[in-house]
Wavefront OBJ file of the C-alpha trace (Angstrom):
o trace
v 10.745 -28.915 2.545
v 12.396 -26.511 0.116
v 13.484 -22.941 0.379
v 11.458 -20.377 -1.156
v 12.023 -17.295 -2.008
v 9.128 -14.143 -2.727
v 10.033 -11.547 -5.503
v 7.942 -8.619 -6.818
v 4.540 -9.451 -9.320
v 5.112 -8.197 -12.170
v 2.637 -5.218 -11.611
v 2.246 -5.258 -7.742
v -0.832 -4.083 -5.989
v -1.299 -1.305 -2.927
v -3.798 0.035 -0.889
v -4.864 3.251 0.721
v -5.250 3.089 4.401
v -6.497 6.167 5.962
v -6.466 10.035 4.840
v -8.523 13.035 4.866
v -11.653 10.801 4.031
v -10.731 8.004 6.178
v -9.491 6.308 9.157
v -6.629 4.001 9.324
v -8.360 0.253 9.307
v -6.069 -2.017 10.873
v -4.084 -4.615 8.937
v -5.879 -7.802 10.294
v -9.298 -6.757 9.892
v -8.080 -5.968 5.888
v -6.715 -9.641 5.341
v -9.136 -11.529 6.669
v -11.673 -9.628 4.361
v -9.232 -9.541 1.372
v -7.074 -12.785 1.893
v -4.012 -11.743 0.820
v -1.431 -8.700 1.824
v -0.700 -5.985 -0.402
v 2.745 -5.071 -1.616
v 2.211 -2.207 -0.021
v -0.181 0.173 2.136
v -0.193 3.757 1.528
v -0.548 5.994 4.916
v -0.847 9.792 3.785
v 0.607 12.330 7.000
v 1.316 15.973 6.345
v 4.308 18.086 8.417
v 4.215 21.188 9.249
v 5.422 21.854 12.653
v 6.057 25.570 12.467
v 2.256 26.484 11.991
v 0.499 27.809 15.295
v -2.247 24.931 14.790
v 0.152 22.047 15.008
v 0.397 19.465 15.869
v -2.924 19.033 15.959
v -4.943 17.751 12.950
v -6.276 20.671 11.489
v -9.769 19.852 10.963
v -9.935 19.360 14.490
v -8.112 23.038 15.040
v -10.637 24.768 12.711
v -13.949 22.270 13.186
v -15.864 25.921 14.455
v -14.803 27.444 11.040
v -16.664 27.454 7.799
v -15.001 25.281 5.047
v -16.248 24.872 1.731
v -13.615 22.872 -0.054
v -11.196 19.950 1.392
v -8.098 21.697 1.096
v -9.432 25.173 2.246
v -7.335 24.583 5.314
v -3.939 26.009 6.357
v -2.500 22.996 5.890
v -3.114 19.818 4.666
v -5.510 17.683 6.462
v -3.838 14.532 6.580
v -3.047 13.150 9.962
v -0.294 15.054 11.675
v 3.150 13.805 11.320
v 5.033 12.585 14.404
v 2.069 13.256 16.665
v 0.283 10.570 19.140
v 3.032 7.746 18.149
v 2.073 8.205 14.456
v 2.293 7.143 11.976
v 5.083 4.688 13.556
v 2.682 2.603 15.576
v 0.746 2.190 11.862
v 4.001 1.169 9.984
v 4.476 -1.362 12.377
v 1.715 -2.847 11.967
v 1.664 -2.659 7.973
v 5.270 -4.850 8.449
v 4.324 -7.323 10.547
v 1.531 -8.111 8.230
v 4.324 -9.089 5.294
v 4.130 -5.579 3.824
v 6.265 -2.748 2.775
v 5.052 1.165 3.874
v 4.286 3.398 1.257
v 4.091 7.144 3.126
v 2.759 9.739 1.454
v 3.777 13.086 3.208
v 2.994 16.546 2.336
v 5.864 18.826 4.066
v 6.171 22.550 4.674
v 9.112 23.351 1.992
v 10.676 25.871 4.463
v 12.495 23.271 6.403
v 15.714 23.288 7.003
v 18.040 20.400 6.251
v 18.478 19.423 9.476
v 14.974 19.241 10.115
v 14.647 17.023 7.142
v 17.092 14.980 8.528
v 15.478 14.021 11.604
v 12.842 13.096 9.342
v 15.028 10.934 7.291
v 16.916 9.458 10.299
v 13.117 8.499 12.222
v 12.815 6.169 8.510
v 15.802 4.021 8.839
v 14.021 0.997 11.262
v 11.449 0.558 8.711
v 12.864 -1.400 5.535
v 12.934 -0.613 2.257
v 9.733 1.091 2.222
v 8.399 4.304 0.331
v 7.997 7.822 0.355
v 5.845 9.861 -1.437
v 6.696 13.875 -1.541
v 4.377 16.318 -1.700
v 2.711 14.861 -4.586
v 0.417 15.874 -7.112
v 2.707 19.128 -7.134
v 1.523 20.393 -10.136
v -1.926 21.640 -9.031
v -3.213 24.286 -6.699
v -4.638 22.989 -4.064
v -2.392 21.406 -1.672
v -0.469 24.132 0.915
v 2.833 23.498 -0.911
v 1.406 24.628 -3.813
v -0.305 27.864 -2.258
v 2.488 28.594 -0.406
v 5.227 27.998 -2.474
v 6.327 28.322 -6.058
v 6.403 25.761 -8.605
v 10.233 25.939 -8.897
v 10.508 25.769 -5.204
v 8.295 22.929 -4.787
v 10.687 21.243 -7.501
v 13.721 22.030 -5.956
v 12.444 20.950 -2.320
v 11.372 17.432 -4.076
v 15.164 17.402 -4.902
v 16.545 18.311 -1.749
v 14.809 16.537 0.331
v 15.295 13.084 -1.856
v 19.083 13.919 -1.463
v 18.542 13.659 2.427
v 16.500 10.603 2.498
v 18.902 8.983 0.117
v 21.801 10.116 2.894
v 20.247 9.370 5.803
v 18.241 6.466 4.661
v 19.756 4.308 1.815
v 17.137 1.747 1.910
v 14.183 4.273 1.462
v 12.491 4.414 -2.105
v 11.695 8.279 -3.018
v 8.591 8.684 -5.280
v 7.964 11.675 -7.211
v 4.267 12.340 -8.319
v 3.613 15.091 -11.013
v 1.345 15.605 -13.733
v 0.538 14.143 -17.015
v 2.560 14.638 -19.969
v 0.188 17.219 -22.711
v -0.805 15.958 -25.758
v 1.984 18.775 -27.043
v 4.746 16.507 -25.821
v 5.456 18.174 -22.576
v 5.146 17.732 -18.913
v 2.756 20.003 -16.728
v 4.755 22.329 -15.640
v 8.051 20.875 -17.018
v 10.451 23.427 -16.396
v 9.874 23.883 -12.836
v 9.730 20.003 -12.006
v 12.248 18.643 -14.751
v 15.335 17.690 -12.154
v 12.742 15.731 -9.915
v 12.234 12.877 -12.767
v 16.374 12.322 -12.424
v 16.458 12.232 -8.345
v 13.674 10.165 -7.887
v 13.686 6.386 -7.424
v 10.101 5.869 -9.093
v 7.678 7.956 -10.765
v 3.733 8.145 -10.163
v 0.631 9.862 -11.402
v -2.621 9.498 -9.973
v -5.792 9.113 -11.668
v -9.125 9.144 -11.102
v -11.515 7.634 -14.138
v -14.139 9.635 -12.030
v -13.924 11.599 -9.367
v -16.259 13.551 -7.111
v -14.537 16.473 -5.936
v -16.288 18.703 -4.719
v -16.618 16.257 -1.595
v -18.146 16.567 1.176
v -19.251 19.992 0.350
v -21.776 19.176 -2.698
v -23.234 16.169 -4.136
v -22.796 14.754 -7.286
v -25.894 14.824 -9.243
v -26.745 14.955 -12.775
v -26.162 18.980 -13.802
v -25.273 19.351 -9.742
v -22.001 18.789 -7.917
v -18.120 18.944 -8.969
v -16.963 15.878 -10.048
v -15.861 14.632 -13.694
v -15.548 11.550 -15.428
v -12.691 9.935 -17.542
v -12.664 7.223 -19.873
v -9.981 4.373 -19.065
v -8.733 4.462 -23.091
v -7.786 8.130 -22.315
v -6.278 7.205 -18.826
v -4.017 4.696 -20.959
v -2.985 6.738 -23.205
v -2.196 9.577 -21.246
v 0.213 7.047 -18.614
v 1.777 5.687 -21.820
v 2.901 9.601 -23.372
v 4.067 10.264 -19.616
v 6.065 7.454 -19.039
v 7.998 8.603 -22.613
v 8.577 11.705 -21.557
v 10.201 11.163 -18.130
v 12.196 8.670 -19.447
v 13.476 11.492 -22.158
v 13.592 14.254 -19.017
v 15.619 11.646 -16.483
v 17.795 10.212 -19.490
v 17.039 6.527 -17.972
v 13.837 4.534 -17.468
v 12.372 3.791 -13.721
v 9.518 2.481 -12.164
v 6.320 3.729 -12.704
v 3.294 3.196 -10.320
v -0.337 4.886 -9.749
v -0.347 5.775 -5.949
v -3.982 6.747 -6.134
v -6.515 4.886 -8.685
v -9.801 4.146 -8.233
v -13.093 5.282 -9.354
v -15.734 7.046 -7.468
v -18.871 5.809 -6.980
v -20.464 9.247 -5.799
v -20.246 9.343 -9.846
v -21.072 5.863 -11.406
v -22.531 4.456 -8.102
v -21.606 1.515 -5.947
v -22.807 -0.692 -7.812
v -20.429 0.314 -11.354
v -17.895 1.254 -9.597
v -15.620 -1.535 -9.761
v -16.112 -2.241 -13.204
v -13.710 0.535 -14.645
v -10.953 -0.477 -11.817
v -10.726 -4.368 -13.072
v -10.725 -3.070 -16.479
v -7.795 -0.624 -16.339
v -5.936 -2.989 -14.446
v -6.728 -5.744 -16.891
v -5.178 -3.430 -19.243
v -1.947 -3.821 -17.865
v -1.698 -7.936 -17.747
v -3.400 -8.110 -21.116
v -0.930 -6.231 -22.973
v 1.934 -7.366 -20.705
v 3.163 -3.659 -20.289
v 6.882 -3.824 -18.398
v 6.880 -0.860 -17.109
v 3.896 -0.001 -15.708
v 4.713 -1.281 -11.974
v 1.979 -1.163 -9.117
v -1.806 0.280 -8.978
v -2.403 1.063 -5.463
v -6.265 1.453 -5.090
v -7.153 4.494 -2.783
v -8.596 3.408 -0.499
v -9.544 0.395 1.409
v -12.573 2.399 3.732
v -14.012 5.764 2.977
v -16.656 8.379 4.656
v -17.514 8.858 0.579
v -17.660 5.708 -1.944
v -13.851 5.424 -3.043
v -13.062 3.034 -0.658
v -13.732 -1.098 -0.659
v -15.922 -0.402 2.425
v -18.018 2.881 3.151
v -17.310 3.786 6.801
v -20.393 3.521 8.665
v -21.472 7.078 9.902
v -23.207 5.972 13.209
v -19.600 4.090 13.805
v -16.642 5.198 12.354
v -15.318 1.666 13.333
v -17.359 -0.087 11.322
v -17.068 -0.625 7.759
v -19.813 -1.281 5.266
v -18.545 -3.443 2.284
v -19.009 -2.103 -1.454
v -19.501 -4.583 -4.263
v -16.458 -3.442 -5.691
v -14.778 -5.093 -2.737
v -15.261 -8.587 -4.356
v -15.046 -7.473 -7.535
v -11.344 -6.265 -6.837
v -10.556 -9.298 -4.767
v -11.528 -12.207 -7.186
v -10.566 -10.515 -10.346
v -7.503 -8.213 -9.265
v -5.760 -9.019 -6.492
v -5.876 -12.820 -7.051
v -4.851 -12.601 -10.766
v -1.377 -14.001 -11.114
v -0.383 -11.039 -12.877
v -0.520 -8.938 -9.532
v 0.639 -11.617 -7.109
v 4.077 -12.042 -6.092
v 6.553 -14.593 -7.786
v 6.897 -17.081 -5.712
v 10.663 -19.528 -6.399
v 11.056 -22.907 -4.658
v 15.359 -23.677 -4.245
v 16.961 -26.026 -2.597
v 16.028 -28.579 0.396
v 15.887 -27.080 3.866
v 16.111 -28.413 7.334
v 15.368 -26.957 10.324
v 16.562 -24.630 12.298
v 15.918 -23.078 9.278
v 16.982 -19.048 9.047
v 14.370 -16.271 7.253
v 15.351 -13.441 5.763
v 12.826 -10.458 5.183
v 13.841 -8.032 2.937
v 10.316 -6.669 1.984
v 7.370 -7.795 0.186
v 9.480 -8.018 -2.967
v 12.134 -9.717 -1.895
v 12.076 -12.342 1.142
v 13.607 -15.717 1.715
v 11.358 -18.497 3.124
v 10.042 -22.263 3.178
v 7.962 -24.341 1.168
v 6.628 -26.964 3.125
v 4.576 -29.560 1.212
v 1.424 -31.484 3.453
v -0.659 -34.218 2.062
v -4.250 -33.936 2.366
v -5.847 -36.830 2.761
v -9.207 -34.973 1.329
v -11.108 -31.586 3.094
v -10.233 -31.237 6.392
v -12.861 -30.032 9.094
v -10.220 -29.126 11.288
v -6.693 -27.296 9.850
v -4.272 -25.378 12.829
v -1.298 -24.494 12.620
v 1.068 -24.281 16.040
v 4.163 -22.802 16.552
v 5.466 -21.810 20.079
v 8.026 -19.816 18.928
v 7.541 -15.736 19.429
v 8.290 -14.963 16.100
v 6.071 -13.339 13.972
v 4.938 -15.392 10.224
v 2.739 -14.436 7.289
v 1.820 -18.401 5.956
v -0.091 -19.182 2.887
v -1.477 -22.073 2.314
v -4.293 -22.787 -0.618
v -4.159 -19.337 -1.870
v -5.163 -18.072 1.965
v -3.074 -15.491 3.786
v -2.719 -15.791 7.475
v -0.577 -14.302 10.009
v 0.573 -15.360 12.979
v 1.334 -12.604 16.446
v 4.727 -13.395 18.100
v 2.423 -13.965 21.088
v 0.072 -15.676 19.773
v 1.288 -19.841 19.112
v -1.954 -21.236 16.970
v -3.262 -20.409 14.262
v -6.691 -21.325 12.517
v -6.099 -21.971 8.635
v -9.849 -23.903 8.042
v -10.893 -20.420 6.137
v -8.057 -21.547 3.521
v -10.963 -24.219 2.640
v -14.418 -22.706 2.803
v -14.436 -20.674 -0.259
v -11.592 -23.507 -2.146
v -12.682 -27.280 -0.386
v -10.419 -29.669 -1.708
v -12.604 -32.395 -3.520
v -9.963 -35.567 -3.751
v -6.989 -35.946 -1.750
v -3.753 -33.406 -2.562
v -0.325 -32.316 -1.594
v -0.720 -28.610 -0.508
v 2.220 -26.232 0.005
v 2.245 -24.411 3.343
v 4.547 -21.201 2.825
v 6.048 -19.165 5.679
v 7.838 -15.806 5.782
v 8.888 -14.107 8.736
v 8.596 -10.125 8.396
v 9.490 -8.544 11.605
v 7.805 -9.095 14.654
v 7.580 -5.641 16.041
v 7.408 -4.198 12.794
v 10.896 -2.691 12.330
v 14.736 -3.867 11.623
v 16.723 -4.410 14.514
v 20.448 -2.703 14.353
v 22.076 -5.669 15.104
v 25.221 -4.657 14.152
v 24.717 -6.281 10.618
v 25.983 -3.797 7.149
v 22.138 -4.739 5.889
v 20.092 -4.124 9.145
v 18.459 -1.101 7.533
v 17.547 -3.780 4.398
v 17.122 -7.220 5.937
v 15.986 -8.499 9.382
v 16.620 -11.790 10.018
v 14.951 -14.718 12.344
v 15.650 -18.616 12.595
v 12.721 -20.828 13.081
v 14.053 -23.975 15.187
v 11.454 -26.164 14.208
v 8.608 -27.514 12.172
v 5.356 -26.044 12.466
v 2.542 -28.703 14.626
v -0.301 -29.612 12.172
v -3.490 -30.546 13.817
v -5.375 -32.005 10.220
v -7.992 -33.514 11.462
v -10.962 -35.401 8.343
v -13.613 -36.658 10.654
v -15.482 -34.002 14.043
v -16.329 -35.401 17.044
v -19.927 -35.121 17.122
v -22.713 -34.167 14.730
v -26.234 -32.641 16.139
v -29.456 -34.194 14.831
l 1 2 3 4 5 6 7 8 9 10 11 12 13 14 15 16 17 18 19 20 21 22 23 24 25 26 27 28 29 30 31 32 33 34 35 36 37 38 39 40 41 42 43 44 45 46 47 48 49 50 51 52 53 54 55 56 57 58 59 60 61 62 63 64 65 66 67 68 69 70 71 72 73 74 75 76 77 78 79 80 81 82 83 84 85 86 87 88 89 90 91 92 93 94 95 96 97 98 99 100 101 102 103 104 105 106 107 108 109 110 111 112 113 114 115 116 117 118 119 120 121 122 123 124 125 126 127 128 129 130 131 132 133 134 135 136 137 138 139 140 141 142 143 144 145 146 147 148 149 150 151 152 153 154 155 156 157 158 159 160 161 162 163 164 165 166 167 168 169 170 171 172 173 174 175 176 177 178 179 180 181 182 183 184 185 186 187 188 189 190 191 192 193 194 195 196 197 198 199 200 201 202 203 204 205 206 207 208 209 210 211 212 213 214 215 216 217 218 219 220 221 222 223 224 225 226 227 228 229 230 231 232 233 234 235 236 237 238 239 240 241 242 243 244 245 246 247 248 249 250 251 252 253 254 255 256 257 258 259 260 261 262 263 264 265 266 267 268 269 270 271 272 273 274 275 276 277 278 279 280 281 282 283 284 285 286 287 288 289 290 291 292 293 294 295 296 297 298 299 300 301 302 303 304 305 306 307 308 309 310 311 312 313 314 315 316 317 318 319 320 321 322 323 324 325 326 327 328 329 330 331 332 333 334 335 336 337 338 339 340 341 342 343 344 345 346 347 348 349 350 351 352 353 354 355 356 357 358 359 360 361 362 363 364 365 366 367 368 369 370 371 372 373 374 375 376 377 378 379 380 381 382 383 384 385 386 387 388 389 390 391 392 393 394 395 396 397 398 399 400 401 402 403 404 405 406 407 408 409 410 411 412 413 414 415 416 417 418 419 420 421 422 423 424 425 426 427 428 429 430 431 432 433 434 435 436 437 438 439 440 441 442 443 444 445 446 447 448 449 450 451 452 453 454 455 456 457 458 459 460 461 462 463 464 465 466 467 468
């Protein structure tokens, strides 16, 4: 048994989980269909507790008034911030599951500072995850754009990424803007030109097509308002952006997509993955450095940008997309996107974990022999603790309350045809989701756990009966 240790891919993947189109899918139902975590899972919540409507989600508030555009609302509707438990119970969830929170949250820019710093503060239990503020802040049709100036939009961005960067060390601030003009400048550069500097990463989102006039028209040849990009174009114009921050910040920084995917209201389900895989293709085939994470929005969707197409006789259920395998087998399991993974040292047990996100965490390599494929595979361990364990490119995690776990799906889709020395590796993100003040300097980056023994193998080549 070695120690192991799990830095970032060198372009890491995300994925949407809920918004104004969707409901939050929970994080178990996604990796069993996808078999792997994401970096990341980006939860979108807006905040604006001062409006009469609020807290409640404001199609809800308005659901007896005519709408004919999505953001035709008085504020944004994404769920509500800090209502019904949320979105804390949801982040949570997303770390237990061995991955980092990406929240993207659209706030009234009248807030005070010290309302901002509740905010902040209500972050600091939740690792080094993300935020995303206000974002695509140089358009029109988000409330902080209605309500608000450009310039104070830009200077809110600022402020605000001052406070979390106060309150909240560990937290990642992520400013998304517009594209950089084929003239060499930023949209709206003037007002927005300190926000490159006081962010931690940059992101644009892009949409190679895009229905948008959804739900409120349909997208039909000479009908419907929706466009259509091609990827070269898309390329280009992340390539002339990523220049020009760099000039505006006078350093370079990361620089993701926090919304990608392609609609298939436009090219239809069944072409709708094609343009994804090839844009992201783009990326490994060139070897591009700074280019740093596509999250795909999103993983379920009343419309077709999701993986799955919610069901509308059950919002619960989710109706699976051939893009869905498309992205799995030639995205998210493409070394490119996966996370490095660096075997150290021998280890004994008790052996202490270290979680410090989905980028960086310290864990075990433990190698079985396989006589050939099993029909039986289970993993037991006793302990409540919570693990993410892969073994034969399968992602499974185990419940602090739960002690066995079935890995046999690591070997329907990959049997093992001769016999072979497999390695079974274990991480241990939190088990209630969030960092534990423990009176440690790093609590707010690392959470800690010692596992005091060796997982139980039940490996079993032979079943006890066969039916005739």
């Amino acid at each position: 048994m070695k120690k192991l240790h799990m830095g970032p891919a060198r372009c890491a993947l995300d994925i949407g989980d809920g918004s104004e189109r969707a409901e939050y899918v929970n994080q178990d139902y996604i990796l069993h269909k996808l078999g792997r975590p994401h970096r990341a899972v980006n939860i979108m919540y807006t905040y604006y507790p001062h409006d009469a409507e609020w807290p409640q989600r404001i199609s809800e508030a308005w659901k007896d008034k005519t709408i004919n555009f999505a953001w035709d609302y008085p504020y944004d509707d994404y769920f509500p911030y800090g209502a019904n438990g949320q979105p804390f119970e949801q982040m949570k969830d997303i770390r237990r599951h061995g991955q980092d929170v990406l929240l993207t949250l659209t706030l009234d820019c009248g807030l005070s500072d010290d309302e901002l710093r509740a905010v902040a503060r209500q972050l600091r239990p939740y690792g080094r995850m993300m935020v995303r503020v206000n974002h695509e802040c140089t358009g029109d049709w988000f409330q902080h754009n209605k309500r608000y100036t450009y310039e104070q939009v830009g200077a809110f961005f600022v402020r605000f990424a001052g406070i979390l960067h106060e309150e909240a060390p560990q937290v990642r601030v992520i400013f998304c803007g517009g594209f950089c003009t084929s003239e060499g400048r930023m949209e709206r550069e003037d007002a927005f030109r300190d926000c490159y500097a006081a962010a931690d990463i940059w992101s644009w989102d892009s949409y190679p097509a895009l229905h948008y006039g959804w739900p409120y028209d349909i997208a039909e040849v000479g009908g419907g308002r929706y466009k259509a990009d091609p990827i070269g174009m898309i390329v280009e114009n992340f390539t002339r952006t990523h220049a020009r921050a760099v000039e505006l910040a006078g350093q370079d920084k990361p620089m993701i997509t926090a919304e990608f995917n392609t609609d298939g209201d436009v090219t239809g389900p069944r072409m709708q993955g094609e343009s994804v895989v090839r844009f992201a293709h783009y990326w490994r085939d060139n070897r591009v450095d700074w280019f740093k994470s596509i999250s795909l929005y999103q993983f379920r969707d009343r419309g077709r940008l999701g993986l799955e197409r919610e069901d509308p006789n059950n919002p619960s259920v989710g109706v699976e997309q051939p893009m869905l395998a498309a992205y799995r087998e030639q995205v998210l399991n493409d070394p490119w996107f996966m996370p490095e993974m660096t075997e150290g040292e021998a280890a004994a047990f008790p052996a202490q974990l270290r979680w410090g996100g989905s980028e960086d965490a310290d864990g075990l390599a433990i190698p079985i022999a396989f006589e050939g494929n099993p029909e039986f595979c289970e993993m037991t361990v006793e302990q409540a603790i919570g693990l993410m364990v892969e073994l034969n490119g399968r992602w499974f995690y185990k419940a602090p309350g739960t002690a066995t776990v079935d890995l046999m799906s690591a070997f329907f889709d990959k049997p093992l045809t001769d016999p072979a020395t497999l390695t079974l590796k274990l991480f241990a993100p939190p088990a209630e989701g969030v960092n534990v003040d423990d009176g440690s300097p790093d609590w707010m980056e690392n959470y800690r756990v010692t596992l005091n023994e060796a997982p139980k193998l039940r490996i079993r080549y032979e079943v006890p009966g066969i039916v005739k």
